[in-house]
PyMOL CGO cylinders between C-alpha atoms (Angstrom):
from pymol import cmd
from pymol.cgo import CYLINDER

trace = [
    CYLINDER, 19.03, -59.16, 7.67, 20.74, -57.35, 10.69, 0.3, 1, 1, 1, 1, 1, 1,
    CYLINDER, 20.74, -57.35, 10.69, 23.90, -57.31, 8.20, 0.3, 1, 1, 1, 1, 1, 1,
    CYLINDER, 23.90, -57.31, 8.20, 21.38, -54.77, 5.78, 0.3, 1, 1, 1, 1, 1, 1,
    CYLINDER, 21.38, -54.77, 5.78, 20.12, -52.97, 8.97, 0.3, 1, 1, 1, 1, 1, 1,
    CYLINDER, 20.12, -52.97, 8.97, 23.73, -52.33, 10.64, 0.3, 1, 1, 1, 1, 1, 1,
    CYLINDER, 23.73, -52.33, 10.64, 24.50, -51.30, 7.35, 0.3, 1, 1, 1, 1, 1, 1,
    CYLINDER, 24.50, -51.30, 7.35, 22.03, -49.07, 6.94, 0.3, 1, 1, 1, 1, 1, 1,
    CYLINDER, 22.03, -49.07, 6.94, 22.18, -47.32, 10.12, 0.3, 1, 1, 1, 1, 1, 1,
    CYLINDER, 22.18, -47.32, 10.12, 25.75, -46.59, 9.43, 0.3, 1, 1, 1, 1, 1, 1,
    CYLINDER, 25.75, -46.59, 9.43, 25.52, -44.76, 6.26, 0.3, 1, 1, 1, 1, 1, 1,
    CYLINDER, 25.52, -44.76, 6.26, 26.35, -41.28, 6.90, 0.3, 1, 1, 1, 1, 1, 1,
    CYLINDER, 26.35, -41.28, 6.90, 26.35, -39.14, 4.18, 0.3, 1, 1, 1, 1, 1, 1,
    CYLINDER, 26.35, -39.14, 4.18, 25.85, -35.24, 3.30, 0.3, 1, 1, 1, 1, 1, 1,
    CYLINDER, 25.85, -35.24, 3.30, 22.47, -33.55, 4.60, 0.3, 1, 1, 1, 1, 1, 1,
    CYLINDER, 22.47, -33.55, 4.60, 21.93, -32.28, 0.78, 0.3, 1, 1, 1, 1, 1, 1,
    CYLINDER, 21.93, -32.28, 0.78, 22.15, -35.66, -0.66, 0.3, 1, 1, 1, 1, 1, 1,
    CYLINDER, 22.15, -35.66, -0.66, 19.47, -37.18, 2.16, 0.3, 1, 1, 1, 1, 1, 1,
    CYLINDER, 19.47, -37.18, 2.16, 16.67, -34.05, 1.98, 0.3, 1, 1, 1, 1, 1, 1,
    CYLINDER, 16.67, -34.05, 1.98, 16.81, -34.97, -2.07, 0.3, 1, 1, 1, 1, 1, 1,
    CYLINDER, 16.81, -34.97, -2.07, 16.41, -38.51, -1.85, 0.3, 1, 1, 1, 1, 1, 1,
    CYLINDER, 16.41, -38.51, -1.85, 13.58, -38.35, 0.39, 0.3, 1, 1, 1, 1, 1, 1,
    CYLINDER, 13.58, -38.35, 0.39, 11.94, -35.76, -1.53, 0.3, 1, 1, 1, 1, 1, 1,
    CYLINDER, 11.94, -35.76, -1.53, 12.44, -37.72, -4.26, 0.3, 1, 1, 1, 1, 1, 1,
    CYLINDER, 12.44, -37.72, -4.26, 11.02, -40.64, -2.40, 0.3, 1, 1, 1, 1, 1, 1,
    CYLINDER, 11.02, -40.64, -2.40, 6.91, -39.77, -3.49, 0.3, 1, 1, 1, 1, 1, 1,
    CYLINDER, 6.91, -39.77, -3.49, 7.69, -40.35, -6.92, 0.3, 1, 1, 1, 1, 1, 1,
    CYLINDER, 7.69, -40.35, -6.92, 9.78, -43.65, -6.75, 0.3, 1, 1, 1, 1, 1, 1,
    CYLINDER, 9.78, -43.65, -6.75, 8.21, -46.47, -8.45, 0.3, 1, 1, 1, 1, 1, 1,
    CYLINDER, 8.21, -46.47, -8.45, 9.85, -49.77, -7.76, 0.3, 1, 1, 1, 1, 1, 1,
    CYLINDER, 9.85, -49.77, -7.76, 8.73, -51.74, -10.79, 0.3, 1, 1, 1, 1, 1, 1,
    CYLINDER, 8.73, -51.74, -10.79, 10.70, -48.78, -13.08, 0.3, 1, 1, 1, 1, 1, 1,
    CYLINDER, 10.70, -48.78, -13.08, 13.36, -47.45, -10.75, 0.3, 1, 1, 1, 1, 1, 1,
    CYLINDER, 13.36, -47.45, -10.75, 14.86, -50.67, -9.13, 0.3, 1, 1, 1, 1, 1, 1,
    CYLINDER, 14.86, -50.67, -9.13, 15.08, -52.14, -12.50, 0.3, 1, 1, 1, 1, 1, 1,
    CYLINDER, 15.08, -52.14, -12.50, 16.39, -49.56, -14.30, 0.3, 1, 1, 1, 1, 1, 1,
    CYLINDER, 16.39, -49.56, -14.30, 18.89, -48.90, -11.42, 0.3, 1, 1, 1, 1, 1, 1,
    CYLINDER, 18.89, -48.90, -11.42, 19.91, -52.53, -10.79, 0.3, 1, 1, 1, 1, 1, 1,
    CYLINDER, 19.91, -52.53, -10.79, 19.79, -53.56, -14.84, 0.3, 1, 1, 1, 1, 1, 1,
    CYLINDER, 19.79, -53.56, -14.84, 17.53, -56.39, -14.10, 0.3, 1, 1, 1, 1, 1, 1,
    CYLINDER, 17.53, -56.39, -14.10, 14.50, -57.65, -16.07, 0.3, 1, 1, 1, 1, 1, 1,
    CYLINDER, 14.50, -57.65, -16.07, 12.86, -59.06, -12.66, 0.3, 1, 1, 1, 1, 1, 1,
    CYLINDER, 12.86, -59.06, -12.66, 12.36, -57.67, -9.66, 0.3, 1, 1, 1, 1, 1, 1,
    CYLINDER, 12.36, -57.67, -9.66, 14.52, -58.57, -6.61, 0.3, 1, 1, 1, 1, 1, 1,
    CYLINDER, 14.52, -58.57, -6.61, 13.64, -59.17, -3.13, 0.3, 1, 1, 1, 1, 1, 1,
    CYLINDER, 13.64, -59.17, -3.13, 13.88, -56.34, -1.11, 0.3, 1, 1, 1, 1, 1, 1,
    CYLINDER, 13.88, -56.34, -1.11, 16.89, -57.94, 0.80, 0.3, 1, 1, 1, 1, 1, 1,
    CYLINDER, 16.89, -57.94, 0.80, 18.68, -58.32, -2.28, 0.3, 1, 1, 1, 1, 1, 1,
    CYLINDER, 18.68, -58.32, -2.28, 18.45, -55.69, -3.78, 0.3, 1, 1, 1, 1, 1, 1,
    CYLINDER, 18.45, -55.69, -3.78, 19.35, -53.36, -0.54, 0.3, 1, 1, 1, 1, 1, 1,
    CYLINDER, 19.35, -53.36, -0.54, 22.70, -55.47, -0.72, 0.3, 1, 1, 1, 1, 1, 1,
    CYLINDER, 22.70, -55.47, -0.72, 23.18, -54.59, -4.50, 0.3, 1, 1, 1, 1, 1, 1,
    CYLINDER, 23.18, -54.59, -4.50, 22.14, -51.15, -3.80, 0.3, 1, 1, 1, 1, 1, 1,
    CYLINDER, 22.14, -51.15, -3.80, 24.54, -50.20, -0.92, 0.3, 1, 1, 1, 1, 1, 1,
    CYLINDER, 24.54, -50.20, -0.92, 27.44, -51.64, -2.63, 0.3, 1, 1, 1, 1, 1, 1,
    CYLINDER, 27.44, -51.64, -2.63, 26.77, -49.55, -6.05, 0.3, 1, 1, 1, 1, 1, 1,
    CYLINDER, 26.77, -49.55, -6.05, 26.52, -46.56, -3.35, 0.3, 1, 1, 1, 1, 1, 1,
    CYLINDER, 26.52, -46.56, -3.35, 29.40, -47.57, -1.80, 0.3, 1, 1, 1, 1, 1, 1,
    CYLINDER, 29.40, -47.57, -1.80, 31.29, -47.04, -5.29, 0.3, 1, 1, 1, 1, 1, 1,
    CYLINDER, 31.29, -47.04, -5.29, 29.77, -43.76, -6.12, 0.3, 1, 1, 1, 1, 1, 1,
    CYLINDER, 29.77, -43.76, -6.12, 30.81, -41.91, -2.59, 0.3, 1, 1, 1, 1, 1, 1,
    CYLINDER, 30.81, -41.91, -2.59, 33.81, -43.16, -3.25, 0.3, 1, 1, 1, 1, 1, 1,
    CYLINDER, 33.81, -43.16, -3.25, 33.69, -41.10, -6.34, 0.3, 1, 1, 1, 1, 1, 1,
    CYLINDER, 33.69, -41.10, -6.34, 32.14, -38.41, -4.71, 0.3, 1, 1, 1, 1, 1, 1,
    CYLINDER, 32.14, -38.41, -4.71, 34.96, -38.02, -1.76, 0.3, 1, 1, 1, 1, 1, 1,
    CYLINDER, 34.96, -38.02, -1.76, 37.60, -38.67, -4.15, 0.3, 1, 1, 1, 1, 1, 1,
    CYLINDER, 37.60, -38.67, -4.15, 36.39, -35.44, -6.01, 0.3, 1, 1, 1, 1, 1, 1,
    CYLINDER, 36.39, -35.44, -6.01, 36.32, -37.65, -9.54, 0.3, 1, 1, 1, 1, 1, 1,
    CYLINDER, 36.32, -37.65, -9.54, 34.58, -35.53, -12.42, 0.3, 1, 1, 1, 1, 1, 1,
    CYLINDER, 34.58, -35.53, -12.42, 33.05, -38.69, -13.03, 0.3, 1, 1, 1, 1, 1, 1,
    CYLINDER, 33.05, -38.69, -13.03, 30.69, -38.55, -9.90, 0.3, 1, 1, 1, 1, 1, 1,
    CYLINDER, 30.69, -38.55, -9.90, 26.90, -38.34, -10.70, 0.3, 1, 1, 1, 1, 1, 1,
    CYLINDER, 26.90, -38.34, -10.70, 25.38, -36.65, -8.16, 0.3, 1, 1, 1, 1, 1, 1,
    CYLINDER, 25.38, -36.65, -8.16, 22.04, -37.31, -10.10, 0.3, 1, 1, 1, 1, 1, 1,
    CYLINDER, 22.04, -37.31, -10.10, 22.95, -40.76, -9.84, 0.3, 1, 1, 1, 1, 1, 1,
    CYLINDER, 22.95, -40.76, -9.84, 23.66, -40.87, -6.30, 0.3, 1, 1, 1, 1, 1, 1,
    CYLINDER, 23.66, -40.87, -6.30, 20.51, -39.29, -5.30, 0.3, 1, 1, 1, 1, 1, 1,
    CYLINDER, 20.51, -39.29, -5.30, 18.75, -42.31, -7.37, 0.3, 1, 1, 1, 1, 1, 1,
    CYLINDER, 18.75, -42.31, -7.37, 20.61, -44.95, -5.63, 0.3, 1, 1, 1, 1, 1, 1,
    CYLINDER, 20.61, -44.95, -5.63, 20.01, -43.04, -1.97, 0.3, 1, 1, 1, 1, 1, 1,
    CYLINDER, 20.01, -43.04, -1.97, 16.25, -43.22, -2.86, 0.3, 1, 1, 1, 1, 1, 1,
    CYLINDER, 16.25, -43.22, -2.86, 15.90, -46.96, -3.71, 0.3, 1, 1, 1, 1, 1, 1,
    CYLINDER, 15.90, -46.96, -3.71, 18.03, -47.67, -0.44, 0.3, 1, 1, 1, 1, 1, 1,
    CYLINDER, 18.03, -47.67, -0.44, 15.33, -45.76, 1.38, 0.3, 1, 1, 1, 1, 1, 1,
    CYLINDER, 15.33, -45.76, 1.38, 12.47, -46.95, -0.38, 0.3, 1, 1, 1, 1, 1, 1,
    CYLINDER, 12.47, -46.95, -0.38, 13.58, -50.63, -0.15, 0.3, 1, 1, 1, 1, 1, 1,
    CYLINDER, 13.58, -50.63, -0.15, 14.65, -50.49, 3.75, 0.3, 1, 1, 1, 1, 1, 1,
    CYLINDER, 14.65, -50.49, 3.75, 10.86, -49.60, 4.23, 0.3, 1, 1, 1, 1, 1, 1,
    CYLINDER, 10.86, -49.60, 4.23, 10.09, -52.98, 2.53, 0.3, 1, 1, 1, 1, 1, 1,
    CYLINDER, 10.09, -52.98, 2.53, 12.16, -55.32, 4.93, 0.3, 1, 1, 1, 1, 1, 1,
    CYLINDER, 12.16, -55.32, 4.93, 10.16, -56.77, 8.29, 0.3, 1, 1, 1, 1, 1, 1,
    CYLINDER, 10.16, -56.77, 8.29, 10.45, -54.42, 11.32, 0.3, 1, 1, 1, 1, 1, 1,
    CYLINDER, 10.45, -54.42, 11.32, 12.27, -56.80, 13.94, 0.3, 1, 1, 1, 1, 1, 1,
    CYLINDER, 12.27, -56.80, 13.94, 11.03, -56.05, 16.91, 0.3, 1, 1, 1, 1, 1, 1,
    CYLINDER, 11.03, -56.05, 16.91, 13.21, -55.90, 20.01, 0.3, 1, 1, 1, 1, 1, 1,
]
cmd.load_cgo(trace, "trace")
């Protein structure tokens, strides 16, 4: 799990694409989105799913910073908000 959270607190990406995925954050429904996102027919733990999540984010800010007309910036935005939205499901670790 700190693998997900150093991960996480890493991710750096433009101020545009953060302020729309948390806006975006009120209407995310896991059952729909994560499924739809992640092509899955069951629900994944939050742990796995993070992992799935930040490596299809990964590939899409790759597309984004390589300028490639086949960036979705709609897409991105989805992605950003089920990384959010499932980070908030993982166990605080206290410290």
């Amino acid at each position: 799990m700190t693998n997900l959270t150093g991960a996480l607190n890493t991710l750096r990406r433009p101020r545009l694409l953060i302020r729309a995925a948390r806006f975006g954050l009120r209407d995310y429904n896991r059952e729909r989105d994560l499924k739809r996102l992640m092509k899955a027919e069951t629900l994944p733990a939050p742990t796995r799913a993070i992992s799935s999540l930040i490596a299809e984010e990964a590939r899409i800010e790759e597309t984004r910073r390589a300028r490639d007309a086949a960036y979705s910036p709609a897409r991105h935005v989805e992605l950003l908000i089920a990384l959010i939205a499932e980070a908030r499901l993982l166990p605080r670790i206290v410290t």
